[in-house]
C-alpha positions in Angstrom: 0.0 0.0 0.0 1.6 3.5 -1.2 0.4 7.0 0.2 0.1 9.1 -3.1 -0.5 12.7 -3.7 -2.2 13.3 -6.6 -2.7 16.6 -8.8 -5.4 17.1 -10.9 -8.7 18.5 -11.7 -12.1 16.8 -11.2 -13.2 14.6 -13.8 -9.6 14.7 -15.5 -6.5 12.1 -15.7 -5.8 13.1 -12.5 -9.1 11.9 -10.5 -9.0 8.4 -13.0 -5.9 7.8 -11.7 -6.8 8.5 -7.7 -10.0 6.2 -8.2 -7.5 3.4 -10.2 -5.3 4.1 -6.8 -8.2 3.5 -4.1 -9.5 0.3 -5.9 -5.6 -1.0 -5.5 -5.7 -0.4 -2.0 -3.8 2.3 -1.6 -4.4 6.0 0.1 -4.8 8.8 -1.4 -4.6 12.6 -0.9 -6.0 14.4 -3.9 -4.8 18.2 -4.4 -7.3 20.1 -7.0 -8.2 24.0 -7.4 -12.2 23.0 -6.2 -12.2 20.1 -3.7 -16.1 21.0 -3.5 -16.3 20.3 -7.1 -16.5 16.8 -6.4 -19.1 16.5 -4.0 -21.9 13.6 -6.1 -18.8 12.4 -8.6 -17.4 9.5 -7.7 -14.3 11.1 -5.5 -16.4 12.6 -3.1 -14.8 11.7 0.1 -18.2 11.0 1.8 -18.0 8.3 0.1 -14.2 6.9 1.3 -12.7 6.0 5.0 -10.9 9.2 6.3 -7.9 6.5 6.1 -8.1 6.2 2.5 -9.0 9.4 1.0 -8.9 13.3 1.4 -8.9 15.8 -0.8 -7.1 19.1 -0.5 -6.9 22.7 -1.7 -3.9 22.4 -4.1 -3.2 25.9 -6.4 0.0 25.3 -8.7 0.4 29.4 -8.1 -0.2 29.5 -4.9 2.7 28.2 -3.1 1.2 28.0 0.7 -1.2 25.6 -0.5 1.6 23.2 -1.4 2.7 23.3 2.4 -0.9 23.1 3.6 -1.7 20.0 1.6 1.5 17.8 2.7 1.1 19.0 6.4 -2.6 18.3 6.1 -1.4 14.7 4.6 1.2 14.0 7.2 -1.5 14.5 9.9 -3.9 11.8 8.4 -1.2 9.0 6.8 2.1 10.2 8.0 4.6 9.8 5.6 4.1 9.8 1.7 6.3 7.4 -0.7 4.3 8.6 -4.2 4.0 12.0 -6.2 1.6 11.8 -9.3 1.5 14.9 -11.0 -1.2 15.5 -13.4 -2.4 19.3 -13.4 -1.7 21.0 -16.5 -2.6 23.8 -18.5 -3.0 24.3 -22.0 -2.4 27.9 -24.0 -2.5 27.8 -27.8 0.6 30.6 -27.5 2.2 30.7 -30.8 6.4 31.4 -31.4 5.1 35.1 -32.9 3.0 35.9 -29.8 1.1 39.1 -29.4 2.5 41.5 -26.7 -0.9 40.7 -24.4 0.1 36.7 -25.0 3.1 37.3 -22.9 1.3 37.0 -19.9 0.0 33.5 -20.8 3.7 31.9 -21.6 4.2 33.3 -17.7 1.4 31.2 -16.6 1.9 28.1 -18.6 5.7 28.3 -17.4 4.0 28.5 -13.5 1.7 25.7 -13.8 3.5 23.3 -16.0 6.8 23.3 -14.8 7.4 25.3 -11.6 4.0 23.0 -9.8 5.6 19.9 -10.2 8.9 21.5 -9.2 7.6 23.0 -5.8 5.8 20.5 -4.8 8.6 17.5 -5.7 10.9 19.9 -3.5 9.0 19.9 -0.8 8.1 16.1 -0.5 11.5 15.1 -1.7 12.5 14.0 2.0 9.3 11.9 2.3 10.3 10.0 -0.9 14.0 9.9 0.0 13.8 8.3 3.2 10.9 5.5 2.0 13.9 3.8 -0.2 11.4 3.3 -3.1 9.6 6.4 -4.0 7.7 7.1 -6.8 7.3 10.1 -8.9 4.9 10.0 -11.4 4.9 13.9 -13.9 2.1 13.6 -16.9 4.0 15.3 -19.3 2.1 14.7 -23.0 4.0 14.2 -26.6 4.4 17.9 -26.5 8.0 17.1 -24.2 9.3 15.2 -26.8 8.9 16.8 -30.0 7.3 19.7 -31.4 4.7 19.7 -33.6 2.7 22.8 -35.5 3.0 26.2 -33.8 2.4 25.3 -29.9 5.5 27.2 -28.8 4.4 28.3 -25.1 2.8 24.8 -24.3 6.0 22.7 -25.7 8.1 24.9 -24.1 7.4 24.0 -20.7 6.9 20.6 -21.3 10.1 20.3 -22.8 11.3 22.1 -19.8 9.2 19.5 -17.9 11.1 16.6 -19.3 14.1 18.2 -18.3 12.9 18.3 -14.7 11.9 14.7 -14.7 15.5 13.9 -16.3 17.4 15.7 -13.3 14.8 14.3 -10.5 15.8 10.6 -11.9 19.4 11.9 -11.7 19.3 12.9 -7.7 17.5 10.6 -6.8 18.6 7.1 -7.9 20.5 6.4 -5.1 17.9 6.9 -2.7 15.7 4.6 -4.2 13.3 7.7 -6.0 12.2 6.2 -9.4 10.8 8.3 -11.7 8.5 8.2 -14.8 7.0 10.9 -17.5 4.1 9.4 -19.0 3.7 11.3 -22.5 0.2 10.8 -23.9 -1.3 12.5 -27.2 -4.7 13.3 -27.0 -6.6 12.5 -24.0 -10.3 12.3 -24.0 -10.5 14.9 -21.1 -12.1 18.6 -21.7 -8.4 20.1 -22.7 -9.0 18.1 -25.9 -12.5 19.0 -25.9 -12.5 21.5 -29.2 -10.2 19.0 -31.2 -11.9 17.5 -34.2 -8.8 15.9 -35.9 -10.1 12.8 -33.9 -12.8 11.2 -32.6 -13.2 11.1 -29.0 -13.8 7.6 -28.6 -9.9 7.2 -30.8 -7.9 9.5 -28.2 -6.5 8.0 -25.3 -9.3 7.7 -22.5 -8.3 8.4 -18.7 -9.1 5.0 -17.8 -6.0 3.6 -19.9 -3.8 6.1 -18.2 -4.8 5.3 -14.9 -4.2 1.5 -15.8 -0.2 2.6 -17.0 0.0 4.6 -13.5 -1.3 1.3 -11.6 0.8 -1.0 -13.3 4.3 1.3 -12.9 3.0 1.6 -9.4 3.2 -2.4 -9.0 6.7 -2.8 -10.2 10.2 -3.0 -8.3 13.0 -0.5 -8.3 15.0 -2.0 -10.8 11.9 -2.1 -13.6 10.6 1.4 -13.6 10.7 2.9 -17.6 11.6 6.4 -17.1 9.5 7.4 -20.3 6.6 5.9 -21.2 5.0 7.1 -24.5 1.2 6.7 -25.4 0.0 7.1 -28.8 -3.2 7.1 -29.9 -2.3 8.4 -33.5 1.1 7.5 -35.2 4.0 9.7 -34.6 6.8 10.3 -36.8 8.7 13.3 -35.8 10.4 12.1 -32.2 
């Protein structure tokens, strides 16, 4: 049994994978802009033991939230072994960007990259002293190549890979394994106004939630550290 914190938004990869985590027995402490967004889905936590599920105020701009969540974690499981990060943002900010755009590579660059940053930093001693951490980062295709005119969103997921590279890097030796799960399209509302591709062709949470179970069942010396997820055929990586 693993004690995972889990990013996310309600109804998104995030909350498949924290339902996929309570059905495998574990506990889970679910960080999301609107925990009351989830009162009637399936995650409300009337419906789970205290022991196995509770769900946080998690903002990836608002640093004291991050604090807030782990203490408020710490208090009800003690100590975490598991980092899944899953909240994203996505800004169709092109190379050329207008001068009022600038604002929206600041945010993707907040959200994207420095979330999953902050909050790794400050639950890297959990995972370091459990010997077998896990660190999960949904990072998307867009991290490992570039494709049409996305410049602000592949940006920081390129810068994203980077962090999961260097996280692998410090900390091996302590056990910390890490993996960037890089879908395509996802049938979640970020792909909601793409009509390239059916819906019922993308990638569905579910499946993601299954690849997040399955790495999360697997020893230290078996962990892939990229694990790419096509639901159309890609060429250009």
């Amino acid at each position: 049994m693993r004690t995972i914190l889990i990013t996310g938004s309600s109804g998104g990869i995030g909350s498949a994978i924290a339902l996929r985590a309570l059905k495998d027995g574990h506990r889970v402490s679910l960080g999301i802009r609107n925990p009351s967004f989830l009162k009637g889905t399936e995650l409300d936590p009337e419906k789970f033991a205290k022991d196995k599920l509770i769900v946080n105020y998690y903002d990836a701009e608002n640093n004291p939230s991050i604090k807030e969540w782990i203490n408020n974690t710490h208090k009800s499981f003690g100590s975490i072994n598991t980092v899944i990060h899953c909240a994203g943002i996505f800004k169709n900010t092109g190379l050329l960007f207008l001068e009022e755009e600038e604002k929206e590579l600041d945010k993707l660059w907040r959200v994207n990259l420095m979330g999953p940053w902050l909050l790794t930093k400050e639950v890297w001693k959990d995972l370091e002293n459990d010997g077998s951490g896990r660190i999960q980062v949904l990072v998307s295709m867009s991290g490992k190549r570039s494709k049409g005119n996305l410049a602000g969103y592949t940006v920081s997921k390129f810068g994203l890979m980077g962090l999961c590279q260097t996280m692998r890097n410090e900390g091996w030796e302590k056990g910390i394994r890490v993996t960037a799960i890089c879908p395509g399209w996802v049938n979640t509302n970020m792909a909601s106004n793409i009509n390239s591709i059916k819906k019922e062709d993308m990638t569905q949470v579910e499946d993601i939630a299954l690849i997040s179970s399955t790495l999360l069942k697997l020893p230290n010396s078996s962990i892939p550290f990229e694990v790419p997820v096509n639901c159309i055929l890609e060429k250009n990586y």
